[in-house]
N, C-alpha and C positions, 0 to 999 in steps of 0.2 A: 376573029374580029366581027365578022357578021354575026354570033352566034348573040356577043354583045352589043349588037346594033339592034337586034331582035328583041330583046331583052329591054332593052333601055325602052323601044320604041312602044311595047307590051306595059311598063311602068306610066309611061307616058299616056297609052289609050285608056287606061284606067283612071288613074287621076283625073282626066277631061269629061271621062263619064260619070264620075262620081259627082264633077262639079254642074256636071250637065241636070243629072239627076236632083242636086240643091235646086240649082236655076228654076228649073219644071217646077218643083214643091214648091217655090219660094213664088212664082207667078201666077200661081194656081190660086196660093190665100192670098196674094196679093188683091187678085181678082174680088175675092169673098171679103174682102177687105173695102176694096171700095165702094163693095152692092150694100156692104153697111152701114159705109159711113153715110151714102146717101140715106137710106133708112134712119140714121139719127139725126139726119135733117130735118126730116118728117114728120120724126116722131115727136107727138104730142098725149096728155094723160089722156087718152078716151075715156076709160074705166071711170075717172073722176066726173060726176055732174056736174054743171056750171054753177049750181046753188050751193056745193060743198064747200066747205071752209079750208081753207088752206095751213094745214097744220105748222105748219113753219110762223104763220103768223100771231100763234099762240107762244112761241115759245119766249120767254123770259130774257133776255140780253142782259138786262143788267144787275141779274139773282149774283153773279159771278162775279164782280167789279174788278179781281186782284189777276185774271187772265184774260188772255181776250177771246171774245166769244163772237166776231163775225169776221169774216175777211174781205179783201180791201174791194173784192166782184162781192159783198153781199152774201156768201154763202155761209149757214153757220157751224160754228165749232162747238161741237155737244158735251155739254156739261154739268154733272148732278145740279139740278134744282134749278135748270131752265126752263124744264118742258114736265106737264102733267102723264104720266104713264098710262094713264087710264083711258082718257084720251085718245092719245096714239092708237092703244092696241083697242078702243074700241069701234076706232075709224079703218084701221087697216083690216080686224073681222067684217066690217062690214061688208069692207070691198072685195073680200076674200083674196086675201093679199096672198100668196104663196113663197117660199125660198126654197133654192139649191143651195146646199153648201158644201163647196169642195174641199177638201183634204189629203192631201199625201204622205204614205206611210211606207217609205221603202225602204228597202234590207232593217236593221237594227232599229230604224225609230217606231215600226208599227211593236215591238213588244217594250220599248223604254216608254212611250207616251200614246199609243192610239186609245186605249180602253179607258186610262183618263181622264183624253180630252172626249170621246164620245158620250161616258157616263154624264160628267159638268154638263157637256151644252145640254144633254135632255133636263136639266135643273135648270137651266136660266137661258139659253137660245130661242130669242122667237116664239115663248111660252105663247098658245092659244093659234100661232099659226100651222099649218101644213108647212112640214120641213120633210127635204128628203138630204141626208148625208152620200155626198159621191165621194167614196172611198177608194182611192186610188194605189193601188199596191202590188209589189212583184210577190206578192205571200198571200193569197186571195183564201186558202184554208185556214191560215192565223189571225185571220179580224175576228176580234171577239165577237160572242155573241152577249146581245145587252137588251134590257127591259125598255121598248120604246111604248111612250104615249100613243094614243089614237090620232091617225092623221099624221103621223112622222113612219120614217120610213130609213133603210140602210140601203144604198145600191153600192157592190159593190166590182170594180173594172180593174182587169189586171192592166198593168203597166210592165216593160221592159225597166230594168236593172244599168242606170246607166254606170259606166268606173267610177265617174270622178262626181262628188256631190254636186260641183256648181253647175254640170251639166243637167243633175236631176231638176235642180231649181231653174235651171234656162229653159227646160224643155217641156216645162208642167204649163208654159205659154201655150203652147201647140195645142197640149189632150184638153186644157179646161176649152177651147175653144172650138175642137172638135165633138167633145160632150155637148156643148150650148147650142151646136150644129146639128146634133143628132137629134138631139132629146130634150134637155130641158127647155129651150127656147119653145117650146109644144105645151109643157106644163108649169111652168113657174113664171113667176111676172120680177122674181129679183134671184141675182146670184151672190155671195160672199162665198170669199176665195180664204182658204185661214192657212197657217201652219200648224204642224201637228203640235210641235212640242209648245204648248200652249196648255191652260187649263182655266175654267171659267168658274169663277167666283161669287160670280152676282150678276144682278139683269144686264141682259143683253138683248134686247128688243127693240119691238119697233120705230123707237127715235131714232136708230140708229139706219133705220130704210131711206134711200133717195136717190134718184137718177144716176150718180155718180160721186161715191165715196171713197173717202182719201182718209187714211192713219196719220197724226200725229206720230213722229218715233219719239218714245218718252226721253230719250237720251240727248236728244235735238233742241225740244219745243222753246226751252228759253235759251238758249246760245245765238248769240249773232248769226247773223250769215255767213260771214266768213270762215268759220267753222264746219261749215255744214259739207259733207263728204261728198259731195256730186263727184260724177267723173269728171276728170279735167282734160283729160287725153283728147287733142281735137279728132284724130283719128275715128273718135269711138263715135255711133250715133249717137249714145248716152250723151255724148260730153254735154256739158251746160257751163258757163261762167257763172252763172245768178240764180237764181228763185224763188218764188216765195215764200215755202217752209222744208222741210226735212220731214218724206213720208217711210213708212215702214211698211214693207212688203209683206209683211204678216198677215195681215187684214187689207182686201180692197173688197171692193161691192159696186152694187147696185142695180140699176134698170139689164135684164139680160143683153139688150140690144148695147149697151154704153160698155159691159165688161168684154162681151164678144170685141167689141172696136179697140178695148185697150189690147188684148192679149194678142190681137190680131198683131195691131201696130207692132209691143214689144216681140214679139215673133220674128216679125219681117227683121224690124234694130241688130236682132240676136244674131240672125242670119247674116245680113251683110257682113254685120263685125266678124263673122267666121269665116266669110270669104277672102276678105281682107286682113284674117290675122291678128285681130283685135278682141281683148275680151275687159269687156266694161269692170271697172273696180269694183264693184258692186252687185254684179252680175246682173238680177233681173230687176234687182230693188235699182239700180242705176238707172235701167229702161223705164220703171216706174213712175221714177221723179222725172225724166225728163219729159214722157208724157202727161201727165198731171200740171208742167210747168206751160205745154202748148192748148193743153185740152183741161180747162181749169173745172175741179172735183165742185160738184153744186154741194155736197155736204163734208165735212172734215169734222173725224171722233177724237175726241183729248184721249190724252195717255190713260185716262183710266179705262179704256177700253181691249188697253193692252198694257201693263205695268213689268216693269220692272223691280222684281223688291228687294234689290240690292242698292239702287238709289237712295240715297241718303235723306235729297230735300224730297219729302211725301206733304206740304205743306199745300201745295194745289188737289192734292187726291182726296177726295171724299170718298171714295167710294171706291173697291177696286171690282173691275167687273172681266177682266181677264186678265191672268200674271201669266208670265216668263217662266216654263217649268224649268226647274236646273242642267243646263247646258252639260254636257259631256263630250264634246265634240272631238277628245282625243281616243274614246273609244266606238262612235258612231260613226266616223268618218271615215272610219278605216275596214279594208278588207272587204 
């Protein structure tokens, strides 16, 4: 009897330690959490002169008539033949605009789609800026090697192997926010966060830069609301009743100070729900939308920034500037 008293009591000290150890990690960014958000309080464009034109005020609203092209705060929604290209990128050269762009390619997906999606964006990514790709992988000898431009760059950082995929996809919260902590926030002035299994097709530039950007999910963009998959579970931080659109976790971006705040937030969200036993139906893309719906995106990119081409109506797509490479999730998901 005492041996199992011993026993149960050793189950016991572990479990409290473990959650002691969450607690500690979870107070710690919390902390780094709030020294940020006061910092986007702050923050305002320095880099921008008072005499500069405000590129947003260029762009075109109503080139689009049959979608809608701003939202209901005034931010706009980017759409072939609102905004001059040339423009853009020869405003953001000026100002020597820099990007991070993260990626993650763990177990199976870095040899089904990393070489790619890396080959595509040196075609059409941020053409004429400084880009550095952060390559996120438990296979740090298998990322290809590929022909980079001047001024782009590959870094790339092992990652641990988590079992289960949706923890990989919960936990890519933590490292993009620990990278922006270390390093990029030193050298870049924007971050885009992508999924691998993606592949790019056409420009994807500088319209696409601003404070705080949010994805259209193409599956979503014309379906009511009540449609639209928030988590409902009150339990969950995720949970939401309402929103304004339905965004996709594939693509977010922007100002490094605004993604460090999001990944932070949806961090902390992920966390609780694990203490409590909860896991958002949508896992991070859930946290996503729920932050987006309190901390409203200054810029929002149409589906053609991310396509589906299996969607039937393509009557809004002019243009496809990143597709959905083909899903296989019954043999990537596994083992």
């Amino acid at each position: 009897m005492t041996g199992l008293f011993s026993l149960t009591m050793s189950k016991n000290d572990g479990i409290l330690c473990c959650l002691l150890l969450v607690i500690l990690g979870s107070t710690s960014l919390y902390t780094r959490y709030l020294r940020n958000t006061i910092l986007m309080i702050k923050l305002h464009p320095e880099r921008e002169p008072s005499h500069s034109i405000n590129l947003d005020d260029t762009l075109n609203f109503g080139a689009r008539p049959a979608v809608q092209t701003s939202t209901s705060w005034n931010a706009p929604i980017i759409w072939e033949g609102m905004f001059d290209p040339n423009l853009f990128d020869q405003k953001h050269i000026g100002e020597k605009s820099s990007v991070a762009l993260t990626v993650f390619a763990v177990g199976r997906y870095l040899d089904a789609y990393l070489k790619t999606f890396l080959i595509s964006a040196e075609q059409h990514f941020m053409l004429g800026l400084p880009v550095t790709y952060y390559v996120f992988t438990d296979l740090p000898d298998k990322v290809p090697n590929i022909t980079l431009a001047s001024h782009r760059n590959i870094k790339v950082i092992q990652v641990g192997k988590h079992t289960r995929w949706q923890d990989i996809s919960m936990m890519r919260m933590r490292t993009i926010s620990e990278a922006i902590e270390s390093e990029i926030r030193h050298r870049f002035h924007y971050v885009f966060c992508f999924d691998v299994d993606q592949e790019f097709q056409g420009r994807f530039g500088s319209e696409a830069l601003g404070d705080s950007v949010a994805l259209l999910h193409a599956h979503y963009y014309k379906l009511p609301k009540a449609w639209f998959t928030y988590d409902r579970n009150p339990k969950s931080k995720a949970f939401m009743e309402t929103g304004d659109f339905y965004y996709h976790a594939a693509i977010f971006g922007g100002m490094w100070q605004n993604v460090k705040h999001l990944v932070d937030a949806c961090y902390l969200a992920i966390m609780e729900d694990k203490i409590n036993d909860v896991e958002a139906l949508w896992h991070d893309e859930s946290h996503l939308n729920k932050y987006f719906w309190i901390h409203k995106p200054s810029r929002l990119l149409s589906p053609e920034y991310c396509w589906d081409q299996s969607i039937w109506d393509k009557q809004d797509i002019l243009v496809t500037r990143l597709v959905w490479a083909p899903k296989h999730y019954d043999t990537l998901r596994t083992g």
